[in-house]
TORPA-4810 file (N, C-alpha, C, O; in nm, 3 decimals):
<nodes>
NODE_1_2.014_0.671_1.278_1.882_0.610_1.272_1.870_0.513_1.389_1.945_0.420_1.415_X
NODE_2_1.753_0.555_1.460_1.726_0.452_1.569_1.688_0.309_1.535_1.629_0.288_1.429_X
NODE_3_1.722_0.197_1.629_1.704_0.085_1.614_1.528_0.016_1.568_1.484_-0.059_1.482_X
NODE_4_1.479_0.087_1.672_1.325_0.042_1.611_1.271_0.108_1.536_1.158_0.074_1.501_X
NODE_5_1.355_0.277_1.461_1.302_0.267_1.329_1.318_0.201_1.198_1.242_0.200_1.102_X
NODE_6_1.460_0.136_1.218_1.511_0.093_1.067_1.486_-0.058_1.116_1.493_-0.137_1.022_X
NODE_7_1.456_-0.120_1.250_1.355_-0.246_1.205_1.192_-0.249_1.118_1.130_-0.330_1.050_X
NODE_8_1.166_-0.086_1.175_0.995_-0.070_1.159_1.047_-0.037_0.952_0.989_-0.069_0.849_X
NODE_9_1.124_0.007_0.968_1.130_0.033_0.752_1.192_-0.144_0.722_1.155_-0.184_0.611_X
NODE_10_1.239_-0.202_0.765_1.262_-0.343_0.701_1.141_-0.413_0.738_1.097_-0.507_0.672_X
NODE_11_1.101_-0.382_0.813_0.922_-0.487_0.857_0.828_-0.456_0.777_0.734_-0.526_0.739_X
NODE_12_0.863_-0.312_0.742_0.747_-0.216_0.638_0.767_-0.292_0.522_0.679_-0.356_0.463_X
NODE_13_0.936_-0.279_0.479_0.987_-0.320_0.344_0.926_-0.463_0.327_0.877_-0.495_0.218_X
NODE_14_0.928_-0.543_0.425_0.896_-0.707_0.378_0.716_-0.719_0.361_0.676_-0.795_0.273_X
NODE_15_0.646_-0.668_0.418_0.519_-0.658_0.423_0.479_-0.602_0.228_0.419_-0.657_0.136_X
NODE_16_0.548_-0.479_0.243_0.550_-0.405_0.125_0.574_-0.491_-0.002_0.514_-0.483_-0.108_X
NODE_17_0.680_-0.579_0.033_0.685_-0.638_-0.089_0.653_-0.729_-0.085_0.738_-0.771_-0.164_X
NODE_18_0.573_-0.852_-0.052_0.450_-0.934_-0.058_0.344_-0.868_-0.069_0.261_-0.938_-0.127_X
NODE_19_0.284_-0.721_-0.030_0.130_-0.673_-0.078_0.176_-0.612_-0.213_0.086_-0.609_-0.298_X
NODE_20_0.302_-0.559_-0.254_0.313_-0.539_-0.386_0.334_-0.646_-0.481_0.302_-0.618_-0.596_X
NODE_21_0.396_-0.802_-0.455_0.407_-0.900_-0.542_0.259_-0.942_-0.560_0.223_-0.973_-0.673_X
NODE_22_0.188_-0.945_-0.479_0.061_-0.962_-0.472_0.005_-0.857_-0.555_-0.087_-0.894_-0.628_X
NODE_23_0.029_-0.771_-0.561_-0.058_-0.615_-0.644_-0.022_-0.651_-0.765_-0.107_-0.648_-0.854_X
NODE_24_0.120_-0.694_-0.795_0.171_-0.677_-0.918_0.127_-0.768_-1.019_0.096_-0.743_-1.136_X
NODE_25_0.127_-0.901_-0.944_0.089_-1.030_-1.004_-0.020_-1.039_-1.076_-0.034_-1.077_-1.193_X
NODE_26_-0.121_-0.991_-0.975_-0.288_-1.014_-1.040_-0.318_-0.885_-1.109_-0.426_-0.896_-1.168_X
NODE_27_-0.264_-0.766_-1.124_-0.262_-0.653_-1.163_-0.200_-0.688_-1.321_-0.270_-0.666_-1.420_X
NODE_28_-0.103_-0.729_-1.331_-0.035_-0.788_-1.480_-0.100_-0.917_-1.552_-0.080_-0.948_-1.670_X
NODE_29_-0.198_-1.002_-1.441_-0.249_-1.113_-1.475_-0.383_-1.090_-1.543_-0.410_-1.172_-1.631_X
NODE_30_-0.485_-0.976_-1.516_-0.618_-0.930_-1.499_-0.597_-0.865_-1.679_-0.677_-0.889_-1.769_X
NODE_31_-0.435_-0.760_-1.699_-0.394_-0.693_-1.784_-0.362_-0.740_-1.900_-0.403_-0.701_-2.009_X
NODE_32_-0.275_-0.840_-1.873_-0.255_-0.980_-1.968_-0.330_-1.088_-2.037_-0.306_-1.125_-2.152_X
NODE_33_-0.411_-1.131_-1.968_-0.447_-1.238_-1.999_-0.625_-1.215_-1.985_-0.691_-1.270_-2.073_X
NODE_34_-0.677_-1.162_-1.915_-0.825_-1.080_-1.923_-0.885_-1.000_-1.991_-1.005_-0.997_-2.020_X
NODE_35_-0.758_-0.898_-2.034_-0.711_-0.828_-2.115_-0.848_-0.648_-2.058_-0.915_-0.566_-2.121_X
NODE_36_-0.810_-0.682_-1.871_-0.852_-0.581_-1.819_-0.774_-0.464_-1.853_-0.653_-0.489_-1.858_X
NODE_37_-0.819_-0.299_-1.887_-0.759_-0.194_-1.914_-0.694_-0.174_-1.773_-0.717_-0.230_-1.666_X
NODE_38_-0.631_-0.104_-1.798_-0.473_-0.073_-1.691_-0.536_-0.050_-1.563_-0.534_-0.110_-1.456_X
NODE_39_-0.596_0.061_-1.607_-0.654_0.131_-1.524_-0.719_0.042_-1.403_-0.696_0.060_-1.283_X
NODE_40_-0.806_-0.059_-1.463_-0.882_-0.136_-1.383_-0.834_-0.266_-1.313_-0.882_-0.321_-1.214_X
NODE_41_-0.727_-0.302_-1.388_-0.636_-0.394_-1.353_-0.567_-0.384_-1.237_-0.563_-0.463_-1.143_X
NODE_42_-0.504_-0.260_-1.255_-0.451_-0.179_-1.145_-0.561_-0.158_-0.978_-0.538_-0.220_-0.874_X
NODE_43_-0.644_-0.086_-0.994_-0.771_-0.097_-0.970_-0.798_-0.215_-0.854_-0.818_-0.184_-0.736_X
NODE_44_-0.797_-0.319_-0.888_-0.845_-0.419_-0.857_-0.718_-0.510_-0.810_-0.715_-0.619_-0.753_X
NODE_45_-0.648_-0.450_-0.842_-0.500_-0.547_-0.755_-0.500_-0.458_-0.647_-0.539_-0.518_-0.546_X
NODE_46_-0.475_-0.350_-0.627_-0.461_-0.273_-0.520_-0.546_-0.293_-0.378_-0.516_-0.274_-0.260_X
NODE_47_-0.669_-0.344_-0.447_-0.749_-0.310_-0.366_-0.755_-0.489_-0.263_-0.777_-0.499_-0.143_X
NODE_48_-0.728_-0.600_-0.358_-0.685_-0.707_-0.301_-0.563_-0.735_-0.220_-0.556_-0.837_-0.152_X
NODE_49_-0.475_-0.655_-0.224_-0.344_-0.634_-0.141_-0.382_-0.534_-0.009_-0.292_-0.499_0.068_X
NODE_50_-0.514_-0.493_0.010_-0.516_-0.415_0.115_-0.498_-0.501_0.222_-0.394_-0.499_0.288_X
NODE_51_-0.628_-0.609_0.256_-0.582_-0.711_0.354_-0.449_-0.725_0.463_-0.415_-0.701_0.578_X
NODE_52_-0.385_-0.806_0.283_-0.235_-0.818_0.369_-0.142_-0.658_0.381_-0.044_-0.670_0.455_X
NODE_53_-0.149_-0.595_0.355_-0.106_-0.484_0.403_-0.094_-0.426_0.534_0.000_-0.386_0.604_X
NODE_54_-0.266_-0.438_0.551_-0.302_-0.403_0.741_-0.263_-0.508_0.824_-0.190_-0.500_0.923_X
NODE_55_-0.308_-0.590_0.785_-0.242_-0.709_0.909_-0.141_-0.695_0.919_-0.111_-0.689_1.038_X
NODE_56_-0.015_-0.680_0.822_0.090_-0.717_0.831_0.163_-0.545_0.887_0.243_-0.533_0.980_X
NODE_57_0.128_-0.469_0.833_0.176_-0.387_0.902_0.120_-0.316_1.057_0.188_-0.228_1.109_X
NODE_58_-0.017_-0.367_1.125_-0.069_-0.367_1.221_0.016_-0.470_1.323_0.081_-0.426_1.418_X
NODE_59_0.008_-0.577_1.298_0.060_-0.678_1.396_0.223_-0.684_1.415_0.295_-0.689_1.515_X
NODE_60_0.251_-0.682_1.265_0.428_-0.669_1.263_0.493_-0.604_1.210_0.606_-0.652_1.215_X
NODE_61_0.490_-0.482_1.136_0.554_-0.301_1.136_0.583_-0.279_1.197_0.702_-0.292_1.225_X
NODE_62_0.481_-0.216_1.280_0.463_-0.127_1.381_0.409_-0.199_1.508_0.394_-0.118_1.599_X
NODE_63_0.383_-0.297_1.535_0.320_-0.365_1.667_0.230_-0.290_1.727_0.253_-0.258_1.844_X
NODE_64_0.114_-0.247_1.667_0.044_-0.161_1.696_-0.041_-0.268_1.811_-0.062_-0.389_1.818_X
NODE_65_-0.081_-0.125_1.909_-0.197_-0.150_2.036_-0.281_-0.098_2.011_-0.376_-0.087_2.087_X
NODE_66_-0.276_-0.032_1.867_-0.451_0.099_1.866_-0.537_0.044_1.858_-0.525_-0.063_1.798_X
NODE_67_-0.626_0.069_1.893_-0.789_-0.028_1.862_-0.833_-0.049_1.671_-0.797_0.032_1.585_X
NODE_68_-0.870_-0.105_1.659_-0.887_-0.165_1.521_-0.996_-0.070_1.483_-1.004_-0.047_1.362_X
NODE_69_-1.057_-0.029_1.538_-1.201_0.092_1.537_-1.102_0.179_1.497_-1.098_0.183_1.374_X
NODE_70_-0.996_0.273_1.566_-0.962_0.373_1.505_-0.808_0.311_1.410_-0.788_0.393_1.320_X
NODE_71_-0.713_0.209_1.405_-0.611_0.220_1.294_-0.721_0.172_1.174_-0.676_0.191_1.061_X
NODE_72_-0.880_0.105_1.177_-0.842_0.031_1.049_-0.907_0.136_0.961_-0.850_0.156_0.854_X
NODE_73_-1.046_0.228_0.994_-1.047_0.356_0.924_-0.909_0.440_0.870_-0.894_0.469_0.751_X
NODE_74_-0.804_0.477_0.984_-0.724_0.529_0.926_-0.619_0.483_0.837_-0.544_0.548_0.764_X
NODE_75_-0.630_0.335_0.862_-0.553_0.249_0.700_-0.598_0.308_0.605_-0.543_0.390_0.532_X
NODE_76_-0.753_0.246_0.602_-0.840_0.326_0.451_-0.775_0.427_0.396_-0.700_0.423_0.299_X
NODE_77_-0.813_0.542_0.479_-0.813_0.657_0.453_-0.676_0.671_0.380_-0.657_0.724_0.270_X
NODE_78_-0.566_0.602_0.476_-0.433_0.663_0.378_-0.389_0.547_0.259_-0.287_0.544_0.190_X
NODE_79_-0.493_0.463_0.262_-0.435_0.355_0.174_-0.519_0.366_0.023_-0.504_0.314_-0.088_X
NODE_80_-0.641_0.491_0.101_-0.690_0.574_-0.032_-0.649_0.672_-0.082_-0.702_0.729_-0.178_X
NODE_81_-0.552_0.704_-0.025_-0.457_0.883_-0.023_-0.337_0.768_-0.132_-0.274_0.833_-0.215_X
NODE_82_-0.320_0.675_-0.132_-0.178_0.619_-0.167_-0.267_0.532_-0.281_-0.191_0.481_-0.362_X
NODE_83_-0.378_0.508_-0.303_-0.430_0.432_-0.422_-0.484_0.624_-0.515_-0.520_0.604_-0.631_X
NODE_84_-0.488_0.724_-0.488_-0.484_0.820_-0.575_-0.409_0.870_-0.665_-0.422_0.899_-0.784_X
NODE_85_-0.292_0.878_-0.551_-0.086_0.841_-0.608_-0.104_0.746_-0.721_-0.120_0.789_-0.835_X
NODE_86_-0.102_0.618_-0.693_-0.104_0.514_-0.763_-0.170_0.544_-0.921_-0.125_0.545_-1.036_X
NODE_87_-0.320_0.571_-0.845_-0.354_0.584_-0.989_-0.358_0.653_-1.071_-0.418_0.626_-1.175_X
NODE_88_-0.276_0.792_-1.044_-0.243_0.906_-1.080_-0.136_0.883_-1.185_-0.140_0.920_-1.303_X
NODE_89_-0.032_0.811_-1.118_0.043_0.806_-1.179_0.045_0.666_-1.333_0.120_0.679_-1.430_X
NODE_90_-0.016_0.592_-1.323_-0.089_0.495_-1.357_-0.196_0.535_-1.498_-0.226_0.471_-1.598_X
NODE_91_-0.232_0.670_-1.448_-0.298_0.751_-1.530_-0.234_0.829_-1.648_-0.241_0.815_-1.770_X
NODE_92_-0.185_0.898_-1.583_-0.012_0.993_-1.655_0.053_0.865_-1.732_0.028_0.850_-1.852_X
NODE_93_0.092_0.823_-1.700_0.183_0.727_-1.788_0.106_0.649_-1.902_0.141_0.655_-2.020_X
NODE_94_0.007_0.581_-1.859_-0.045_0.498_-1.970_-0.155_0.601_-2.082_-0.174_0.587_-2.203_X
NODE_95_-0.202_0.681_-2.005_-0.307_0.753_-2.070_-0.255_0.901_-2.152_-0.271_0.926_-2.271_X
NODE_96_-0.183_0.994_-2.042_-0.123_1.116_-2.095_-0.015_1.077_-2.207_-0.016_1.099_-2.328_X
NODE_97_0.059_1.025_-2.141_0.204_1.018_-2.179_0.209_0.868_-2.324_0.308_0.834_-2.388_X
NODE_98_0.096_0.823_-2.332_0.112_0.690_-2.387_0.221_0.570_-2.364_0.264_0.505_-2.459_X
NODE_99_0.262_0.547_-2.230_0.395_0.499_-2.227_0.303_0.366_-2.162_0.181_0.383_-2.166_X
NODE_100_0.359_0.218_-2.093_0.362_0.121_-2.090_0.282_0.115_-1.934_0.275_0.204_-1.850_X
NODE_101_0.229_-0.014_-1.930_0.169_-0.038_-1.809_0.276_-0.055_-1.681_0.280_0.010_-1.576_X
NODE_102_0.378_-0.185_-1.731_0.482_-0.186_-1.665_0.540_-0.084_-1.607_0.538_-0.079_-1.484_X
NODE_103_0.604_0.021_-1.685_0.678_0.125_-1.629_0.552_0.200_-1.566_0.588_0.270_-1.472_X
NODE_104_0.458_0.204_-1.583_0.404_0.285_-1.488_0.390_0.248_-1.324_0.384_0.335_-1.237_X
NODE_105_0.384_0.054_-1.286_0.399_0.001_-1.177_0.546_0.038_-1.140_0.568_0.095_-1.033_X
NODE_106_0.654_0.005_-1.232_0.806_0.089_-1.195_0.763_0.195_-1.069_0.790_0.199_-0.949_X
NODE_107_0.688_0.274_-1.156_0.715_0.406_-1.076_0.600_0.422_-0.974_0.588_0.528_-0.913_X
NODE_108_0.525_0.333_-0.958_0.391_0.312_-0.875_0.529_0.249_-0.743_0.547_0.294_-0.630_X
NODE_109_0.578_0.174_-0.790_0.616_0.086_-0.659_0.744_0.125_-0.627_0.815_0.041_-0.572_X
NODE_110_0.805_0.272_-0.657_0.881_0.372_-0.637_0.868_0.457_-0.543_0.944_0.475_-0.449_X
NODE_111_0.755_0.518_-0.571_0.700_0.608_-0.501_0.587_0.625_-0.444_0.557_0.744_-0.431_X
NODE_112_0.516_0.553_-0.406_0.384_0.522_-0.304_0.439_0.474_-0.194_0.416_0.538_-0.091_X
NODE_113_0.523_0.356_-0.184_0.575_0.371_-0.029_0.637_0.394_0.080_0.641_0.339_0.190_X
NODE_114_0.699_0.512_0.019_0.750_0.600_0.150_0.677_0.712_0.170_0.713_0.773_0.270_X
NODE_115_0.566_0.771_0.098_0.422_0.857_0.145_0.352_0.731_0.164_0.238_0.765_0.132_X
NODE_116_0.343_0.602_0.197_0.226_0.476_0.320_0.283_0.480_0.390_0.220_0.507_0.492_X
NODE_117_0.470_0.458_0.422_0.523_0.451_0.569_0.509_0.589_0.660_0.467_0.605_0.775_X
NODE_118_0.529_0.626_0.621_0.511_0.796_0.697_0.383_0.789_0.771_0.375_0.796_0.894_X
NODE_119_0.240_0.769_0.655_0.155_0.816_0.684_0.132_0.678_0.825_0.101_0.712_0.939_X
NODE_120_0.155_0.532_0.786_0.126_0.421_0.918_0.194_0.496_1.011_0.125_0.556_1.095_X
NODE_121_0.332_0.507_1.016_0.388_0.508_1.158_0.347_0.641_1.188_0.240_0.606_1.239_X
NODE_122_0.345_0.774_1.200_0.276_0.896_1.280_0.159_0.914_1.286_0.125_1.011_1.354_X
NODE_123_0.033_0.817_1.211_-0.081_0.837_1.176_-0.184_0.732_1.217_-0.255_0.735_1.317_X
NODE_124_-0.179_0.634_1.117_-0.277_0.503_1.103_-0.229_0.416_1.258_-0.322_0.371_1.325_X
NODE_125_-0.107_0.398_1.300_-0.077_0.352_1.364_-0.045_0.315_1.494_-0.033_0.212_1.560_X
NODE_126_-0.028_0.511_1.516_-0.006_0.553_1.652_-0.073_0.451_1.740_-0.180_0.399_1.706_X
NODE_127_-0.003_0.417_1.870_-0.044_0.381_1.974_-0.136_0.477_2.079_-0.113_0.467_2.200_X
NODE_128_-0.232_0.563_2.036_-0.280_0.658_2.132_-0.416_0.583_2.232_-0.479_0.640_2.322_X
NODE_129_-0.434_0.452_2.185_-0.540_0.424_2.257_-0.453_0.286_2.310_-0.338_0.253_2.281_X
NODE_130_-0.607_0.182_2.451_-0.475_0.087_2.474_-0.546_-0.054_2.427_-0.668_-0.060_2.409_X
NODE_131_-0.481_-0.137_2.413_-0.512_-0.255_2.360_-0.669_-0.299_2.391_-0.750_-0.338_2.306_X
NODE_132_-0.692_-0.285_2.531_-0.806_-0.344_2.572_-0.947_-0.246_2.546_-1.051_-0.237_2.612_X
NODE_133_-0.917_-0.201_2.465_-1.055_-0.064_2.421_-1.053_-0.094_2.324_-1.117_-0.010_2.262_X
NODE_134_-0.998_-0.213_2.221_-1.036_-0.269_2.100_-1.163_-0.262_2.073_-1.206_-0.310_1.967_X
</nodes>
């Protein structure tokens, strides 16, 4: 494994887990104590962790130069491809399966981000344009 990829998965990893302590927090807080259904709880944490997600993986992931015109559409796009995951599974668990909210974030924050890293670094992120065409 090359050097600036397994910095770019520990830069991913630290980003990742502040937009997920962040997801998790107000996602269990909304669930708990609001007594928002999962679904929406979920929902609505996700969508407040987008923020720090892009910045953090725009500026310090990947040190991206792409113009913000084309990475921050393609954040969306895959950070809506990875909130489908999410709530898919989110879905299955609490709804199909009758099993727990918790274990369903278990497996939310299992497996959603290594289909987001993939999709930032060859995709959302690419450097194909140059800084100053922001």
């Amino acid at each position: 494994m090359n050097r600036i990829f397994s910095h770019s998965v520990f830069r991913f990893g630290v980003v990742g887990v502040i937009a997920t302590a962040l997801h998790v927090s107000i996602g269990l807080a909304l669930y708990n104590i609001l007594d928002v259904s999962a679904l929406w709880a979920n929902f609505i944490a996700f969508c407040l962790s987008f923020s720090v997600s892009y910045a953090g993986n725009y500026g310090w992931t990947y040190k991206s130069t792409a113009a913000h015109r084309s990475s921050l559409p393609r954040f969306f796009v895959a950070t809506m491809l990875a909130l489908a995951l999410n709530q898919g599974i989110v879905f299955v668990v609490t709804d199909l399966l009758q099993g727990s909210y918790p274990v369903a974030l278990v497996l939310v924050v299992t497996l959603v981000p290594p289909v987001s890293y993939v999709l930032g670094r060859f995709w959302v992120f690419r450097n194909t344009e140059r800084a100053d065409q922001r």
